[in-house]
C-alpha positions as CSV (number, residue, x, y, z in Angstrom):
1,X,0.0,0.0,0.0
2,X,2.8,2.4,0.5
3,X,3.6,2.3,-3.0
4,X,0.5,0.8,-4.5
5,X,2.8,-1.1,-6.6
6,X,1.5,-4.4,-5.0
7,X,-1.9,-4.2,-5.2
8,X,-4.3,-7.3,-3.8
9,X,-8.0,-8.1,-3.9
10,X,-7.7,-7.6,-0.3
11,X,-5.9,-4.0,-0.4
12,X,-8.0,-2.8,-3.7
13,X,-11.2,-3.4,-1.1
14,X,-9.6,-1.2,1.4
15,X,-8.9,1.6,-0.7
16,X,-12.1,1.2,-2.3
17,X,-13.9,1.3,0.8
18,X,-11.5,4.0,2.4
19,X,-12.0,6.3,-0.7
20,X,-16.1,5.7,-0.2
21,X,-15.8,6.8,3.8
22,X,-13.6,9.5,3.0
23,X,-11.1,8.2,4.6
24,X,-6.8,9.5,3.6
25,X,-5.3,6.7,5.1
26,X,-1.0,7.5,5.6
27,X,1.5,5.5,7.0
28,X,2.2,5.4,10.9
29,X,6.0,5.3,10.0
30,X,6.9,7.0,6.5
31,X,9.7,6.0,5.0
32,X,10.3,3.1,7.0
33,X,11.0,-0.3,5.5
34,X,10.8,-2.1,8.9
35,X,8.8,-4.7,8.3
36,X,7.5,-4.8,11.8
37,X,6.6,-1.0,11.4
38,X,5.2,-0.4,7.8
39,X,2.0,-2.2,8.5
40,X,0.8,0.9,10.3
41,X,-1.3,3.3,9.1
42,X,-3.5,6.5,10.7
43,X,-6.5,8.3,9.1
44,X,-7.9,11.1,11.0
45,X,-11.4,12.0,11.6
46,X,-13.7,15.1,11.9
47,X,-15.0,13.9,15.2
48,X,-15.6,10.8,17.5
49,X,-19.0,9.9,16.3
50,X,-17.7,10.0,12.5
51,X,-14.5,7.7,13.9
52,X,-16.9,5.5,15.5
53,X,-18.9,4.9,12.7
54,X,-15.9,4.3,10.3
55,X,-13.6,2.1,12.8
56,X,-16.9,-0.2,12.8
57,X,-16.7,-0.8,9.1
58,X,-12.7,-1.0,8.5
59,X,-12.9,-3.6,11.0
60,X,-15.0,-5.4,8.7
61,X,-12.7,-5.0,5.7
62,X,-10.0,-8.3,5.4
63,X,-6.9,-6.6,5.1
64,X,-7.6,-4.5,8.4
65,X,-6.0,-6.5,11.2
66,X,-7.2,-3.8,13.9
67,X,-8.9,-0.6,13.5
68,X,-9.6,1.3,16.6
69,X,-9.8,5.7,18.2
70,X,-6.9,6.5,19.8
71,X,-7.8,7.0,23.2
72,X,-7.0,10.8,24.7
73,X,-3.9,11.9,26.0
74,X,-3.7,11.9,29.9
75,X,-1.1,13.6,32.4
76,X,1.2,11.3,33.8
């Protein structure tokens, strides 16, 4: 996905289905060819309802392994 140059059925679904939610999905870790790291990837949302309802259907999607909101930052 970072390069689209390897493109399955399973990561044409997920940018089909990102594109349709209005979803920009980026990489966690740009530039990185760890391949523990490059797996990652962050979309941001206008607000938690709009994250709820579009963490619900990535989870759905096959290639997602995990989709879930960020919880907030908290003091120490």
């Amino acid at each position: 996905m970072h390069r689209r140059a390897l493109q399955t059925t399973e990561t044409q679904e997920l940018m089909k289905e990102a594109e349709e939610l209005g979803i920009a999905l980026r990489p966690l870790h740009p530039g990185s060819t760890d391949p523990t790291l490059t797996p990652y990837f962050i979309a941001e949302m206008p607000d938690r309802m709009t994250a709820e309802r579009q963490v619900t259907r990535l989870q759905r999607i096959r290639a997602i392994e995990s989709a879930y909101i960020k919880p907030d930052d908290e003091m120490p």
